[in-house]
Biopython code that builds the backbone (N, CA, C, O; Angstrom):
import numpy as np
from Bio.PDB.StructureBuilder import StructureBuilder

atoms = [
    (1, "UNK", "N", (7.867, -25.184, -10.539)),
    (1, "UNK", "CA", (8.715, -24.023, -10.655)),
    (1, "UNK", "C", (9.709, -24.026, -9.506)),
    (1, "UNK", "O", (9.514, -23.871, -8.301)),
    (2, "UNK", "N", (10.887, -24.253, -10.227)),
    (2, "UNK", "CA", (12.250, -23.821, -8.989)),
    (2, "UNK", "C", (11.722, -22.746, -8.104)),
    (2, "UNK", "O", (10.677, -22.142, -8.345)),
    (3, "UNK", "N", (12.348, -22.567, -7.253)),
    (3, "UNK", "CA", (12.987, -21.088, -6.226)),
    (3, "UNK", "C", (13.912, -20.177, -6.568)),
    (3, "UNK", "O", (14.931, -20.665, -7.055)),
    (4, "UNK", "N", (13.888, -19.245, -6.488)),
    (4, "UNK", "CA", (14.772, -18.434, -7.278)),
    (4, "UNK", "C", (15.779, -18.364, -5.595)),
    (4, "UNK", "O", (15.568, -18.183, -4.396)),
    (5, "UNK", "N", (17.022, -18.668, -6.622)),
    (5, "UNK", "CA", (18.371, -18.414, -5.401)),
    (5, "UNK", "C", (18.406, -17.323, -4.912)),
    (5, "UNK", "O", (18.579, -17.275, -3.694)),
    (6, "UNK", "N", (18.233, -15.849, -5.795)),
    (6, "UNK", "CA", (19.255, -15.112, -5.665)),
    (6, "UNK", "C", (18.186, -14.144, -4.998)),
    (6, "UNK", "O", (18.158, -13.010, -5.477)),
    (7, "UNK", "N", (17.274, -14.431, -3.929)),
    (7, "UNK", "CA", (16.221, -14.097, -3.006)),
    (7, "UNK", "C", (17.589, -12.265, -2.291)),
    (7, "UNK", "O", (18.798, -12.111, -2.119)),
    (8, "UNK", "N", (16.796, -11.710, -2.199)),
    (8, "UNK", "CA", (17.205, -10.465, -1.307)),
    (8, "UNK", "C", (17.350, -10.500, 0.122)),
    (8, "UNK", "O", (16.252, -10.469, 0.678)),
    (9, "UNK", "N", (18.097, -10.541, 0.721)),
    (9, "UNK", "CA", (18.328, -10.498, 2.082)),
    (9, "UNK", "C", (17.698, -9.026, 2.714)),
    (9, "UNK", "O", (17.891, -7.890, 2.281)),
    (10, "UNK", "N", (16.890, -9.451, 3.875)),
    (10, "UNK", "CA", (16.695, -7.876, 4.255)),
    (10, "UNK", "C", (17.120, -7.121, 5.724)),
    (10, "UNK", "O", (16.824, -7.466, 6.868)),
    (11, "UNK", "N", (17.834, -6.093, 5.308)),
    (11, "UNK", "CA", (18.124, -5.655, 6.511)),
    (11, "UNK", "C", (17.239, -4.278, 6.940)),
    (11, "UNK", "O", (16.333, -3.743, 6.301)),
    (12, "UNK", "N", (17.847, -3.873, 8.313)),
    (12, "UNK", "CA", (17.370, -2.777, 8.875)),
    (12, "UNK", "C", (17.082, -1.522, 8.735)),
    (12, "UNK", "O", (16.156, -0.833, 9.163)),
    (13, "UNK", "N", (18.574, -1.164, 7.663)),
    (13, "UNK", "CA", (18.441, 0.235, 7.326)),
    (13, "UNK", "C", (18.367, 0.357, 5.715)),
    (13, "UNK", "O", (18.277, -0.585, 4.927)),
    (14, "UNK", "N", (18.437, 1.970, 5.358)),
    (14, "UNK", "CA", (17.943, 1.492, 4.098)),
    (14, "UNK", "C", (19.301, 2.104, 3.791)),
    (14, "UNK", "O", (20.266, 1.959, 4.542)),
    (15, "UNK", "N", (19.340, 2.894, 2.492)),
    (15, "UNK", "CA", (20.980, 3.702, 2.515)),
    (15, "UNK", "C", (20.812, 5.055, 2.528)),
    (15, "UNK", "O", (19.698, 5.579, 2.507)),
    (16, "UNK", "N", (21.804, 5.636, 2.560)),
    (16, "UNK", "CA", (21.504, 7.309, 3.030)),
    (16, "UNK", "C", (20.997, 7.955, 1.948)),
    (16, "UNK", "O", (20.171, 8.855, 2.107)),
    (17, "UNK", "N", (21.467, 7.543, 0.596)),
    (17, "UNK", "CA", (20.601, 7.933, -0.599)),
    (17, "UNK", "C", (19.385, 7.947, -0.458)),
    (17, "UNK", "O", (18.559, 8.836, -0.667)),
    (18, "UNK", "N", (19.291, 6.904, -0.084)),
    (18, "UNK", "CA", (17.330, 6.299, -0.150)),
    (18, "UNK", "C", (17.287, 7.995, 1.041)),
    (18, "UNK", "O", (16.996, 9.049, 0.474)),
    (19, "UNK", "N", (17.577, 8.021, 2.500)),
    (19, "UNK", "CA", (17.413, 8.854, 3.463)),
    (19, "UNK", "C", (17.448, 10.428, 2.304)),
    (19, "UNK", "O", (16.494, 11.200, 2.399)),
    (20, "UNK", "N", (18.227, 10.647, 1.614)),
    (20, "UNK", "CA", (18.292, 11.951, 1.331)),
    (20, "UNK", "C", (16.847, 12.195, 0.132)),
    (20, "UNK", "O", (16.141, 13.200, 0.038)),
    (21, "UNK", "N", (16.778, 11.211, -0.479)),
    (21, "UNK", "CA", (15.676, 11.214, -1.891)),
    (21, "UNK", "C", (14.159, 11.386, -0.375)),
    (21, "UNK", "O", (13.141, 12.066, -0.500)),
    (22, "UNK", "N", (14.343, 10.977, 0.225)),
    (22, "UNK", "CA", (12.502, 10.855, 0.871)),
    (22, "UNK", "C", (13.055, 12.252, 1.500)),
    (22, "UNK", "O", (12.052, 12.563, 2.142)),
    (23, "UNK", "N", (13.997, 13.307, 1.743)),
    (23, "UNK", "CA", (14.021, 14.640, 2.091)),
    (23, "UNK", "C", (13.813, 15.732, 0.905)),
    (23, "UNK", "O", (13.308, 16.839, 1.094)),
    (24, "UNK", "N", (14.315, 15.216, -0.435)),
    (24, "UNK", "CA", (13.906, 15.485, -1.668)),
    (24, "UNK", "C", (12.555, 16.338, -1.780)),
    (24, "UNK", "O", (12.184, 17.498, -1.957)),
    (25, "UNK", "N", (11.941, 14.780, -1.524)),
    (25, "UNK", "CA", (10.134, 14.687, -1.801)),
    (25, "UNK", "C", (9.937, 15.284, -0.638)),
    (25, "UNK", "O", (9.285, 16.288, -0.925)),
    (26, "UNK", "N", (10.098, 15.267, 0.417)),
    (26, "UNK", "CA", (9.151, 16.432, 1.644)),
    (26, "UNK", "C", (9.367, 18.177, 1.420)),
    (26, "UNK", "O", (8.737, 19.185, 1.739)),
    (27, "UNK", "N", (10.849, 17.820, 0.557)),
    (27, "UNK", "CA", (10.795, 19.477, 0.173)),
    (27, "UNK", "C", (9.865, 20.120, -0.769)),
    (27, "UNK", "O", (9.047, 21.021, -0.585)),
    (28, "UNK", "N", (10.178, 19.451, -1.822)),
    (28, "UNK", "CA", (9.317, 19.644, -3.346)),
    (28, "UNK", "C", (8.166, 19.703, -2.771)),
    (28, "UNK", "O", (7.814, 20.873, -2.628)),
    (29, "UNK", "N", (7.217, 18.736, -2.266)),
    (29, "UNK", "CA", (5.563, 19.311, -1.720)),
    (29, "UNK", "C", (5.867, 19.888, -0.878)),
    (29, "UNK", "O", (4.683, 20.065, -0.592)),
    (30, "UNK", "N", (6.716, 20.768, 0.396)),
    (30, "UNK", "CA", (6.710, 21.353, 0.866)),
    (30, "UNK", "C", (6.560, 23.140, 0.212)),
    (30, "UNK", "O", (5.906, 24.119, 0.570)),
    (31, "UNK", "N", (7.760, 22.811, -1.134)),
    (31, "UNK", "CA", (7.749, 23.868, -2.021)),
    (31, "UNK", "C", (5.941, 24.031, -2.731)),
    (31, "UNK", "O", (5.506, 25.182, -2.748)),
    (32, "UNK", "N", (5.348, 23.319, -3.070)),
    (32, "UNK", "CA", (4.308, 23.194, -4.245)),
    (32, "UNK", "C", (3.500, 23.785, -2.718)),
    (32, "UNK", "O", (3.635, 25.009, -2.700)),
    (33, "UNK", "N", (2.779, 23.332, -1.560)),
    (33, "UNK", "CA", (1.694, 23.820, -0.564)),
    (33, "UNK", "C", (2.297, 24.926, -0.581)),
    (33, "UNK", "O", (1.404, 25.773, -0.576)),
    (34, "UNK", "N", (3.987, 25.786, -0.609)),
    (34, "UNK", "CA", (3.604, 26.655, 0.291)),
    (34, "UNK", "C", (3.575, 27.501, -0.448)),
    (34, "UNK", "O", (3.472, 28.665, -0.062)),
    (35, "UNK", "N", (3.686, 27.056, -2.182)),
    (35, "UNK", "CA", (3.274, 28.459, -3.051)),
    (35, "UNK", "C", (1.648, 28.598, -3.009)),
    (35, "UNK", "O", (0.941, 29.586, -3.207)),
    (36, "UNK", "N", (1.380, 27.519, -2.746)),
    (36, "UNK", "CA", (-0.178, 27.547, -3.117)),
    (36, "UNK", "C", (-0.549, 28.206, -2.115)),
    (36, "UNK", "O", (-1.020, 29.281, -2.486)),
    (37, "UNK", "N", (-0.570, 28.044, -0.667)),
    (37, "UNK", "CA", (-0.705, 28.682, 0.488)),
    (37, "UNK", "C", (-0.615, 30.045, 0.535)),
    (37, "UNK", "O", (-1.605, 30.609, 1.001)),
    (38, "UNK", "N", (0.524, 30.902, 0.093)),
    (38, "UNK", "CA", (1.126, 31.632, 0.114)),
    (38, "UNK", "C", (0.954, 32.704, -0.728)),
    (38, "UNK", "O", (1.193, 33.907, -0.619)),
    (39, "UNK", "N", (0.352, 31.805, -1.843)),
    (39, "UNK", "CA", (-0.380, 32.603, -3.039)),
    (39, "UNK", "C", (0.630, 33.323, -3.611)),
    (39, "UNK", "O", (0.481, 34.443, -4.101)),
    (40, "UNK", "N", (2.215, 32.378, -3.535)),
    (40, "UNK", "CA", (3.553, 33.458, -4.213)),
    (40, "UNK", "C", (3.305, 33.996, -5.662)),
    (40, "UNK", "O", (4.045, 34.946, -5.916)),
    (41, "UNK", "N", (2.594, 33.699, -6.519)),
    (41, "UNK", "CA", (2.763, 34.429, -7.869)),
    (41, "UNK", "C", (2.609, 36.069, -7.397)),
    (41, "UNK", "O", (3.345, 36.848, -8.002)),
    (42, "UNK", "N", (1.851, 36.545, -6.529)),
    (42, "UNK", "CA", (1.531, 37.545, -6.671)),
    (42, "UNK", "C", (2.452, 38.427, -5.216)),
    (42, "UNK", "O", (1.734, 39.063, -4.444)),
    (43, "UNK", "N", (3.755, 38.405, -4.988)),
    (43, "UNK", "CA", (4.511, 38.674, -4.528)),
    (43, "UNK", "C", (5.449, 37.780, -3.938)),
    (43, "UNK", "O", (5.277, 36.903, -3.091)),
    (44, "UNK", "N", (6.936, 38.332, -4.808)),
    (44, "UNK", "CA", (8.016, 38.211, -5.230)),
    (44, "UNK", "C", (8.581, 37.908, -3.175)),
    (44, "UNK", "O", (9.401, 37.037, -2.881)),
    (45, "UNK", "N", (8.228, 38.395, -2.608)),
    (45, "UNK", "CA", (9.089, 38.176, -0.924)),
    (45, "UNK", "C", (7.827, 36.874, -0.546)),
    (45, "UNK", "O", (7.880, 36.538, 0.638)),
    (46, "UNK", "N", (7.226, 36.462, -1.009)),
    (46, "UNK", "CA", (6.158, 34.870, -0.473)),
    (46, "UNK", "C", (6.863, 34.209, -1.616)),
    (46, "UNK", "O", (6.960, 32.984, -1.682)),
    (47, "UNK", "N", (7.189, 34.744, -2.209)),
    (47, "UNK", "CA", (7.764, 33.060, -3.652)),
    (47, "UNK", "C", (9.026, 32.998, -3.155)),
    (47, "UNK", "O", (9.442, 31.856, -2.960)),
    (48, "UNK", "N", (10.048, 34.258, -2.788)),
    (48, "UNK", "CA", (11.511, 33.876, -1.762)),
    (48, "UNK", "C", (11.262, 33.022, -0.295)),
    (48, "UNK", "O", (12.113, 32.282, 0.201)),
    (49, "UNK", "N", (10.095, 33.252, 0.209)),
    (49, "UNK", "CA", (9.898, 32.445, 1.561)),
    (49, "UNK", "C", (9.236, 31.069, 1.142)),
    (49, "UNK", "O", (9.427, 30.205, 1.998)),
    (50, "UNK", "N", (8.663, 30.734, 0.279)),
    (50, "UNK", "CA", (8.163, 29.747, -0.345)),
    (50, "UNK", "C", (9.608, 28.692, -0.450)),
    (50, "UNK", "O", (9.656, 27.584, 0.085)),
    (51, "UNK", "N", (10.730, 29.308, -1.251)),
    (51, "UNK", "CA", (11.787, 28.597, -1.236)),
    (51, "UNK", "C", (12.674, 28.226, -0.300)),
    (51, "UNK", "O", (13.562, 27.379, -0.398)),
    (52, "UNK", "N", (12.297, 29.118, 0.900)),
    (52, "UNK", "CA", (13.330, 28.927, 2.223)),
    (52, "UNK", "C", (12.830, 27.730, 2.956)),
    (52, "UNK", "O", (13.520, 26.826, 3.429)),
    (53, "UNK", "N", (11.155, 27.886, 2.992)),
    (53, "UNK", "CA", (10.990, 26.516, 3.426)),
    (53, "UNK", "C", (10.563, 25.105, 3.218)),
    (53, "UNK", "O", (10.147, 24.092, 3.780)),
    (54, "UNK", "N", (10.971, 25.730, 1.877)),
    (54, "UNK", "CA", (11.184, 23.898, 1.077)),
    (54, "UNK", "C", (12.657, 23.535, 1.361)),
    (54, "UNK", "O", (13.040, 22.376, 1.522)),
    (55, "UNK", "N", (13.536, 24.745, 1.412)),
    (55, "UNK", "CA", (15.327, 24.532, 1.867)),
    (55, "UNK", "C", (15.197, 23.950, 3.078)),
    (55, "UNK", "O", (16.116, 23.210, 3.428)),
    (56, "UNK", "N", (14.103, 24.134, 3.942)),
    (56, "UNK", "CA", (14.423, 24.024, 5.422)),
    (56, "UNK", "C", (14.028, 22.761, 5.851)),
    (56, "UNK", "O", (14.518, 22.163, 6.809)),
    (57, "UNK", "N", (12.739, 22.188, 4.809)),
    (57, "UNK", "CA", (12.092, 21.027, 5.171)),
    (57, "UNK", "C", (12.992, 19.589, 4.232)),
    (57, "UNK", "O", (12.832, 18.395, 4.488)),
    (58, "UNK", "N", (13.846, 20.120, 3.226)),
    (58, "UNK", "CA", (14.641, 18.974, 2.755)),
    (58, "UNK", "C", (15.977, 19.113, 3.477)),
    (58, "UNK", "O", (16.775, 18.430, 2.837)),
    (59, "UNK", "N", (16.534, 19.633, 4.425)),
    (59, "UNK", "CA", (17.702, 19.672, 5.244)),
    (59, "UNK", "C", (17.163, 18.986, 6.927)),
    (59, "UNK", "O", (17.803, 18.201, 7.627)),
    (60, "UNK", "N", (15.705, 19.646, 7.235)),
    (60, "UNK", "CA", (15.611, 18.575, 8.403)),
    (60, "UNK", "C", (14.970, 17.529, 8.406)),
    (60, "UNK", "O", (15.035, 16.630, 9.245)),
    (61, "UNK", "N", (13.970, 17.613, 6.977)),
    (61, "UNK", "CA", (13.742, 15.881, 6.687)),
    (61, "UNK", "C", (14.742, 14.711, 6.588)),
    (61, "UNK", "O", (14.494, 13.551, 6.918)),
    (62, "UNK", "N", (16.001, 15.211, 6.048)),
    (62, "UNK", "CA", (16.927, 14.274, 5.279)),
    (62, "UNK", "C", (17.794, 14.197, 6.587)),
    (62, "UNK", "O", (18.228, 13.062, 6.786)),
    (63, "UNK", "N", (18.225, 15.331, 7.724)),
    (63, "UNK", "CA", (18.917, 14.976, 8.934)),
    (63, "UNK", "C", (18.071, 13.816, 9.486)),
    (63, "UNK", "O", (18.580, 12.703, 9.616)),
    (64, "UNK", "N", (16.849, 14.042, 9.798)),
    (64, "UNK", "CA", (16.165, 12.935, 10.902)),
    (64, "UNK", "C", (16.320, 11.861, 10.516)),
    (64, "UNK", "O", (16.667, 11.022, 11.348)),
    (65, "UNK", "N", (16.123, 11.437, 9.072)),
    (65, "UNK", "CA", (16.260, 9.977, 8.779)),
    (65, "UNK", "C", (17.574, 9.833, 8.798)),
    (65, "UNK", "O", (18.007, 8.921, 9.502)),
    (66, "UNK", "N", (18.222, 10.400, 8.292)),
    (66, "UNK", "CA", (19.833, 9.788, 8.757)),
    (66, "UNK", "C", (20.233, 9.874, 9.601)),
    (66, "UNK", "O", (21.326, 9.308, 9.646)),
    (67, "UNK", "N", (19.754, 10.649, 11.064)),
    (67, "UNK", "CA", (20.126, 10.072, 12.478)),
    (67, "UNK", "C", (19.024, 8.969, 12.543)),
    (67, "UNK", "O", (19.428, 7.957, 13.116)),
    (68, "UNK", "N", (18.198, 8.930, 12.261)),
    (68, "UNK", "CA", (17.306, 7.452, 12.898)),
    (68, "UNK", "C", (18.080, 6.092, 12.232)),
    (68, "UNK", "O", (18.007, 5.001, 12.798)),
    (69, "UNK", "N", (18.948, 6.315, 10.764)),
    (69, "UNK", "CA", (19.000, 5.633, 9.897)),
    (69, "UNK", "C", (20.542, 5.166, 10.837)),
    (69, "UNK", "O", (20.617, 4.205, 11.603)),
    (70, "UNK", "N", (21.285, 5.812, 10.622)),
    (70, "UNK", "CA", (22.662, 5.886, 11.888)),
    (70, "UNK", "C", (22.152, 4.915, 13.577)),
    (70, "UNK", "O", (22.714, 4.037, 14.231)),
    (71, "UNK", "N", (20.827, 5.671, 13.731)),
    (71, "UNK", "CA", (20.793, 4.905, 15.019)),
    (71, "UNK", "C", (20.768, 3.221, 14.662)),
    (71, "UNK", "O", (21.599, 2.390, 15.030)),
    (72, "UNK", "N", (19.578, 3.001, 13.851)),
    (72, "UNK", "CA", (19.277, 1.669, 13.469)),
    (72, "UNK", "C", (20.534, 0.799, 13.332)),
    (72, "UNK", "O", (20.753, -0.248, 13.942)),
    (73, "UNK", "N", (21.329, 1.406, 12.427)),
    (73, "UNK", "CA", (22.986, 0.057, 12.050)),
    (73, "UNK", "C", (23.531, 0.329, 13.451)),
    (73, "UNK", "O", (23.897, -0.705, 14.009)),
    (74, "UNK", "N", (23.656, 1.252, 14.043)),
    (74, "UNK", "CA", (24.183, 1.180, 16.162)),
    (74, "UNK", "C", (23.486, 0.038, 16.677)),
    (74, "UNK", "O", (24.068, -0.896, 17.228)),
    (75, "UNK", "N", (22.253, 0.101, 16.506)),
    (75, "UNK", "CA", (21.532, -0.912, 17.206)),
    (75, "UNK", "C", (21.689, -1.866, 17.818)),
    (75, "UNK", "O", (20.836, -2.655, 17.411)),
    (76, "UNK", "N", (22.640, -2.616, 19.066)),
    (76, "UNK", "CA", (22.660, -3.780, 19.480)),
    (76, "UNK", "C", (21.752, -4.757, 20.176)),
    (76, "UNK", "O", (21.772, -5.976, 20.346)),
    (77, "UNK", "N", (21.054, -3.903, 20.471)),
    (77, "UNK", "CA", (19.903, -4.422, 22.125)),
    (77, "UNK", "C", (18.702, -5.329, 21.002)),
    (77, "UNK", "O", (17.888, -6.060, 21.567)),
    (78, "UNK", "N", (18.673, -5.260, 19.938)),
    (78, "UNK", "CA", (17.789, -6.246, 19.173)),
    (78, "UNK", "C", (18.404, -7.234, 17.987)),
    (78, "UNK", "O", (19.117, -6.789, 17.087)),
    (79, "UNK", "N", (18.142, -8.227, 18.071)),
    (79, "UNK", "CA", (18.681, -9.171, 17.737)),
    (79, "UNK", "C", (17.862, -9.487, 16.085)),
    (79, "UNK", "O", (18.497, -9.993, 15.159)),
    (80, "UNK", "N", (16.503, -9.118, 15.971)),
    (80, "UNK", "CA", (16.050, -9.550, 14.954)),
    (80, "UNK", "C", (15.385, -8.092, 14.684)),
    (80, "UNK", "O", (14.311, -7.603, 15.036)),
    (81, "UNK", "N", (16.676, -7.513, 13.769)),
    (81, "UNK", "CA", (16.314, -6.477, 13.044)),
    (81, "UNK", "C", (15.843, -6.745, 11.297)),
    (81, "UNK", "O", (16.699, -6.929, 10.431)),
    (82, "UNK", "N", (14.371, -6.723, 11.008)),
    (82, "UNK", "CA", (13.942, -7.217, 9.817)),
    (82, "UNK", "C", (12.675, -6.436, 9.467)),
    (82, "UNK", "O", (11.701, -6.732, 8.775)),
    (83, "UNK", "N", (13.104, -4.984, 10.394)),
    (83, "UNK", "CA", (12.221, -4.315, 9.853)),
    (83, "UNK", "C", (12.727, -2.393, 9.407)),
    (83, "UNK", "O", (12.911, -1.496, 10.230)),
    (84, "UNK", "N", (12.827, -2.294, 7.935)),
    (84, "UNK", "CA", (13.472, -1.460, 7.887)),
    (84, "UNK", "C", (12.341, -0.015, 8.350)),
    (84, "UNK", "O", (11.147, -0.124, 8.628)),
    (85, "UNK", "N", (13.132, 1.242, 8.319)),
    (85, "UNK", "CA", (12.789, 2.431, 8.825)),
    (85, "UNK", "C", (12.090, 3.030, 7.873)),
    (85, "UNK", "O", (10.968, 3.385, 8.234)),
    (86, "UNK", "N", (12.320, 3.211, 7.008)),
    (86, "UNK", "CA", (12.164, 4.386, 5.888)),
    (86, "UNK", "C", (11.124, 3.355, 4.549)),
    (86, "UNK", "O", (10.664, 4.008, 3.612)),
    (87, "UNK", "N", (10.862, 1.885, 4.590)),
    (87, "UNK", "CA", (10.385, 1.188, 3.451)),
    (87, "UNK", "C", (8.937, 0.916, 3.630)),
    (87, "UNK", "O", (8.309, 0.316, 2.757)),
]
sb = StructureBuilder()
sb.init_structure("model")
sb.init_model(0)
sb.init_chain("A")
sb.init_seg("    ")
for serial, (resi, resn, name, xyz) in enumerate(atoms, 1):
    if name == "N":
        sb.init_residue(resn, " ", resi, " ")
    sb.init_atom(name, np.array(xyz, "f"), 0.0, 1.0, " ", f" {name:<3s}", serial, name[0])
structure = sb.get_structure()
């Protein structure tokens, strides 16, 4: 069996998409624990705070990786970057 040519090169970072989708997912289970937690069915001001901090946990999930993700392509001081952040 040949080698396949068209092998993937791998780099450091991933793309900011990828960064915003894994802030996605920390919100959504952030949303699902904190109804459960919170026990929002049974008042309407815990199912509004339920949603604030699923807002809060997909805005500073998705900042951190895209400053870490930003830092990584800055990166000069390492030479053998072959290990991505977020994979």
């Amino acid at each position: 069996m040949a080698a396949s040519k068209s092998e993937k090169r791998s780099t450091s970072t991933v793309s900011y998409k990828d960064a915003l989708k894994v802030g996605l997912v920390c919100g959504v289970a952030v949303l699902i624990l904190s109804i459960i937690v919170t026990r929002a069915w049974q008042d309407s001001t815990a199912f509004g705070f339920a949603f604030v901090y699923a807002g809060a946990a997909l805005v500073l999930v998705s900042a951190f990786a895209c400053i870490l993700n930003w830092v990584m392509r800055n990166d000069t001081q390492n030479d053998d970057q072959s290990y991505p952040i977020l994979k």
